[in-house]
N, C-alpha and C positions, 0 to 999 in steps of 0.2 A: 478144860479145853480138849473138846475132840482130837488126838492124833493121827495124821496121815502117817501109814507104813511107808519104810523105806521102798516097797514096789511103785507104790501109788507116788512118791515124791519122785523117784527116777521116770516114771512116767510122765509125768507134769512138766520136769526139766526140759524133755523131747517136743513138747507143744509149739505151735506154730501160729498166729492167725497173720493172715496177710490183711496190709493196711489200704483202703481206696485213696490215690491222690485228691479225687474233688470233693470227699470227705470234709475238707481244711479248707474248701471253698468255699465261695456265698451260694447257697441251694436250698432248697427246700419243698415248700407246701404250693397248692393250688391257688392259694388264696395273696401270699408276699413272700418275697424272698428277702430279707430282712439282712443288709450288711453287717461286717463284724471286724473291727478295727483291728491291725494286722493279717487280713485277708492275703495270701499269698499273692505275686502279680506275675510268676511265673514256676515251670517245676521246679525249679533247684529249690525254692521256696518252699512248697509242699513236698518236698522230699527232706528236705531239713527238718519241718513241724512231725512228720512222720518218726525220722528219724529221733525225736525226745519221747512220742510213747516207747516205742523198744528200748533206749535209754534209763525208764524207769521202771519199766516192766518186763525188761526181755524177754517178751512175748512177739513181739512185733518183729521181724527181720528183712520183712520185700515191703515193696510200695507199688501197689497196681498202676497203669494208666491208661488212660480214656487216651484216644487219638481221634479229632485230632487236637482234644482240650491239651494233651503231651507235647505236642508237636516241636522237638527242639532242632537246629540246626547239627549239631554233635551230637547225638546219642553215647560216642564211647564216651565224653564228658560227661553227660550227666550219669551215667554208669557209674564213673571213676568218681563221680562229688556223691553216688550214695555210698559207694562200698568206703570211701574217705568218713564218711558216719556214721559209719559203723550198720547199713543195712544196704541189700541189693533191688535191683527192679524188678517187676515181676510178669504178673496176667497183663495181657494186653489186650485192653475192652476197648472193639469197634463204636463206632458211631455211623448209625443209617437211620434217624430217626431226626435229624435236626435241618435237615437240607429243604428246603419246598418243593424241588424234586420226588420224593418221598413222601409225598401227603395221600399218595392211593399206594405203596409198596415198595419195597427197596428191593430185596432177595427175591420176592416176589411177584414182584410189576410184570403185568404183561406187555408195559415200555419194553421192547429190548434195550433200548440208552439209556434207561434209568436201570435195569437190572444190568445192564454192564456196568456202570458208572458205581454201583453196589459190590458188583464182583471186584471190580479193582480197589475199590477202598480195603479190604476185605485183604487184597491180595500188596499191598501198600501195607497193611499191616503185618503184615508176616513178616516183610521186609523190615520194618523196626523189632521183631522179634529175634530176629537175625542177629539185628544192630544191638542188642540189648540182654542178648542173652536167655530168653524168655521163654520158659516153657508150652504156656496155655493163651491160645487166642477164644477168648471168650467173645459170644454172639447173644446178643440182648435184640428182638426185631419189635418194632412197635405196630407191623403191618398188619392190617386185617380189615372190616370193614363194617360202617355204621347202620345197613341197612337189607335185611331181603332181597336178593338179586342184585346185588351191587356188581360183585362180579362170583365168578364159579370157583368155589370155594375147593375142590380138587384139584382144578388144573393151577391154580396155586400153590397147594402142595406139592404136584409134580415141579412148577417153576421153581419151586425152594428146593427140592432135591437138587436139580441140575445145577443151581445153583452153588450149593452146600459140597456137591463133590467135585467141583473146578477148583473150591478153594482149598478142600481137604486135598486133591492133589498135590498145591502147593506144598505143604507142611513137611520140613525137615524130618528125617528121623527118628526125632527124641520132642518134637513135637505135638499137641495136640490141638483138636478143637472142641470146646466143651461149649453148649448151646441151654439158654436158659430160655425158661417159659413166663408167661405170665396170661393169668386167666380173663383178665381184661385190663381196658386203658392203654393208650386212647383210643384202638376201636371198641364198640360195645357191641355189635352185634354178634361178630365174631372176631377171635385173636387167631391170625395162622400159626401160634404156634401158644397156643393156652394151659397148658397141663405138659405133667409128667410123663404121659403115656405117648402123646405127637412127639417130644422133646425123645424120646425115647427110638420111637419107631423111626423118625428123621438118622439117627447118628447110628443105629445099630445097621441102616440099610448100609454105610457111610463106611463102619470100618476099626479095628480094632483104638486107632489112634482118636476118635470121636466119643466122648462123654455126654449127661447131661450135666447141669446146673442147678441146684435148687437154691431159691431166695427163699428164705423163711419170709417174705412177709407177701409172698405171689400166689398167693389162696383164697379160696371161699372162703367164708367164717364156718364153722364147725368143722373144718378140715384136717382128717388124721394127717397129719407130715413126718410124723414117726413110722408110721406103716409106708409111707413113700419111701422116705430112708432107708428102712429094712428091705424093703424090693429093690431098690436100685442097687444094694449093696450085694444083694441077695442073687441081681441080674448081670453084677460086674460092673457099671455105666451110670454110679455113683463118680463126677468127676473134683466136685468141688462145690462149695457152699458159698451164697452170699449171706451171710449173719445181722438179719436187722429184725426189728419188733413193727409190728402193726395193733391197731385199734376197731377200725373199720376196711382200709382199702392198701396200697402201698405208699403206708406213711413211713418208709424209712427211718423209724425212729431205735436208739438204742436197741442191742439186743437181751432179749431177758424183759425189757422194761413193761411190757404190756401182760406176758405170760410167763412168769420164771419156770413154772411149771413143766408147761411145752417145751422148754429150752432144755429143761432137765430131762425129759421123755425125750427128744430126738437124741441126746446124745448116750443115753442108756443103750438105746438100738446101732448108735455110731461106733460104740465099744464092743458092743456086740458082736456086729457083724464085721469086723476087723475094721474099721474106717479111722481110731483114732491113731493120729502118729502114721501115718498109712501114707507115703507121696503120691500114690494115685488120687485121692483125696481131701482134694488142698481147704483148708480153712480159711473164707476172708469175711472181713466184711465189709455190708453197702449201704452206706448210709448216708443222710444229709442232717447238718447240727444245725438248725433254722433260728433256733432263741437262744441257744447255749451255745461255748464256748469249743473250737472246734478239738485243740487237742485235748481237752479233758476229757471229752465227750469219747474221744476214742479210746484214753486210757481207760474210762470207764465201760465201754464195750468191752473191750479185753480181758478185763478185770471181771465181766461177769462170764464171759465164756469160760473159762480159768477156773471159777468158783463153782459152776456147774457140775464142771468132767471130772474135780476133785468129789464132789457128791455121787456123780454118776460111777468113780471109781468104789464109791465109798459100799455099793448095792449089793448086801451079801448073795451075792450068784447061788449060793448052797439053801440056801433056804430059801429061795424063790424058787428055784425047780422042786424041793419036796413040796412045801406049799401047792405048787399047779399040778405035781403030779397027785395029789391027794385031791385035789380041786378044791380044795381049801381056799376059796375067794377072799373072804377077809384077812387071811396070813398073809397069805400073795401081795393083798393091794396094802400090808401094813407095813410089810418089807420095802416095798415100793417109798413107801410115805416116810417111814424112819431113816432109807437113806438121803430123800430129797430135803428132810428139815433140820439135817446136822445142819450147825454153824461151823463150816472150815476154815471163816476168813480169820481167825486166830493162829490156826495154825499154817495157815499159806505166809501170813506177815510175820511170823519168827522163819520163816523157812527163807523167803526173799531176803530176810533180813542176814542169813547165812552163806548167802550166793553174793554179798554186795550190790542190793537192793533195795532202796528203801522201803519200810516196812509197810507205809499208806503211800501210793504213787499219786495219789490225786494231794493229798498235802504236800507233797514236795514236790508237784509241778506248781501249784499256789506258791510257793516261797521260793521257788527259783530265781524269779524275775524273768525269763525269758518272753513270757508273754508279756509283760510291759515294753522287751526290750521291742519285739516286733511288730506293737504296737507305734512306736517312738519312729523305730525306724522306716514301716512300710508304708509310705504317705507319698498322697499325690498320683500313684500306679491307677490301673484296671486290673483287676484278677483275671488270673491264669482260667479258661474253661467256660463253662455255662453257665449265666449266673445272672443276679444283681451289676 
C-alpha cells in the first residue's frame, strides 16, 4: 500500500469542497428529468441530505444555494438547522435565466425593466448573503444570442459592465462576486459571457473583490483547463471552482468520471500555483444526479476530488523540474504518470478510518438506512427548486 506522508495527510485534513443544494434535487439532461424517491420538498431538506455526505466524509462543510430555488422565510433558521448539522451555508448562486422576461437577456437586456428587474435580483441577493452569512455571490448568465445581427454584441458588453458594477457596489466588505462562463447554451451564436478571458476582462474592470469561476465541464472539447487554472491563478482572479465531468456538452455529470486524467492535471497546477487549501479559492461542486441516487453521487464526487490532490500531492516536484530542465520529455511526462497511477484509496480509508470516519463512505451510506428512511418519509410534497 502506497503511504501518504504526514504533510500530504495534514494537507488533506485542511480540504474543503462545497456542496450545491439542487444537487439533491430532481435535474438533469435535455432529454428527462427523471424523479427520485426522497426528493427534498424543501432547503432544510437539502441541507440535511448535504449535511450526511460531510458526516461521512468530512469533506463537505457549506451547502450552496440557488435563489430563488432557497428562497426561505428565516434564513437565520435555516442557518441555525445547518450549523445544528453539523455544516454552514455558503455561495449564493443567482438565478436570471428562468424568468421569460429573460428569453433575449437579463444583465444585459437593452429592456432597461428587464435589466433592472436583473439588477435587483442580483441585489436581493446580497441581501440573503447578509442574512446568511455568505461570502461569494456567484453569477452564472445564460444571455447571449442565436443569430447574426440579433443584437450588438458590444454594447451588450458595456450593458453587463454597468450592470456588474451596481451590483458589485452593493457587496459588503468581506464580500465578493465571482462570475462563471460558459462557452455555449442556450445561445448558440454567441454567449455574452463565453470563456475565461470575457469572465476575466468583465471583473478585473470591476475590482479587487470580483473573481472568475471556472466549471470544469464549460469548455470546447480539446480544451487545456489546466493552463486556464494556471493563468487565473497566475493572474490572482482564480475565485472558485464548479467541479463536474462532461462527455460532449455541459452534462453535469460526477467529477473525475469522464476524464480522471484532466482532474488530476487541473489540480497538479491548483497546488502549484498556491490554490489548494487557499480561501480565495473555494472548491464546489455542480452538478445534477439524473439516474443515480442524489447523495451517493456526491459522496462519490467528493471522494474523487479527495483521491486526485492526494495523487496530485503525491508528484515528485524534484524530478519534474530536473526532468524539464534537462528537456528530458519522457522523465517529465513519466513522473507525471507515476504520480497519477498510484492507488491512495487504501491509504486515505485507514486514514478516515483514524479521524472516525468510515473507511468506504458510500458503503456506509448504503447501510445507514437514511435513504430509505427519507424515502418513507418524503411523500406526497413537490421539490424544493427546478426540476421534475
Amino acid at each position: 500500500m502506497t503511504a501518504l506522508s504526514p504533510e500530504i495527510l495534514n494537507t488533506l485534513e485542511k480540504q474543503t469542497i462545497e456542496l450545491p443544494s439542487w444537487a439533491f434535487g430532481n435535474s438533469g439532461t435535455r432529454f428527462k428529468v427523471f424523479t427520485t424517491p426522497g426528493t427534498p420538498r424543501d432547503p432544510f431538506e437539502k441541507v440535511a441530505d448535504a449535511a450526511q455526505v460531510n458526516a461521512l466524509t468530512g469533506l463537505a462543510p457549506s451547502v450552496a444555494l440557488h435563489i430563488p430555488w432557497d428562497l426561505v422565510d428565516d434564513f437565520d433558521a435555516l442557518r441555525r438547522h445547518a450549523e445544528g448539522l453539523g455544516v454552514r451555508l455558503g455561495t449564493i448562486n443567482s438565478n436570471a435565466f428562468q424568468d421569460d422576461d429573460y428569453k433575449f437577456g437579463s444583465l444585459t437586456s437593452a429592456d432597461d425593466t428587464v435589466r433592472r428587474k436583473a439588477i435587483d435580483h442580483h441585489l436581493a441577493c446580497i441581501d440573503v448573503m447578509d442574512a446568511t452569512g455568505s461570502r461569494d455571490l456567484k453569477i452564472w448568465l445564460a444571455d447571449g444570442t442565436n443569430y447574426p445581427g440579433q443584437d450588438d454584441m458590444r454594447a451588450r458588453q458595456d450593458r453587463l459592465h454597468e450592470s456588474l458594477t451596481e451590483i458589485y457596489a452593493r457587496l459588503g466588505d468581506e464580500q465578493r462576486l465571482v462570475l462563471e462562463y460558459k462557452f455555449f447554451e442556450p445561445a448558440f451564436y454567441h454567449t455574452d459571457v463565453p470563456d475565461w478571458g470575457t469572465s476575466y476582462a468583465q471583473v478585473s474592470a470591476l475590482g479587487d473583490k470580483a473573481m472568475v469561476c471556472l466549471d470544469t465541464g464549460h469548455h470546447a472539447p480539446g480544451t487545456n483547463i489546466e493552463f486556464i487554472v494556471m493563468q487565473l491563478l497566475r493572474l490572482g482572479k482564480l475565485g472558485s471552482f464548479d467541479f463536474n465531468s462532461r462527455f460532449y456538452a455541459d452534462d453535469d455529470l460526477i467529477v473525475g468520471a469522464a476524464d480522471p486524467f484532466q482532474l488530476f492535471r487541473i489540480l497538479v497546477e491548483v497546488i502549484r500555483g498556491g490554490g489548494l487549501n487557499n480561501p480565495d479559492v473555494a472548491f464546489m461542486l455542480d452538478q445534477c444526479h439524473n439516474i443515480e441516487k442524489k447523495i451517493p453521487g456526491q459522496i462519490r464526487s467528493v471522494l474523487n476530488v479527495q483521491e486526485m490532490t492526494a495523487r496530485a500531492l503525491l508528484l515528485d516536484g524534484d524530478a519534474l523540474a530536473a526532468a524539464q530542465k534537462a528537456n528530458d520529455v519522457l522523465a517529465a511526462n513519466a513522473v507525471f504518470m507515476d504520480a497519477f497511477q498510484t492507488d491512495v484509496r487504501p491509504a486515505l480509508a485507514q486514514w478516515r478510518e483514524s479521524r472516525g470516519l468510515p473507511a468506504d463512505p458510500m458503503a456506509a451510506y448504503a447501510a445507514c438506512g437514511y435513504q430509505e428512511k427519507i424515502e418513507a418519509e418524503r411523500v406526497g410534497g413537490v421539490q424544493a427548486g427546478w426540476g421534475a
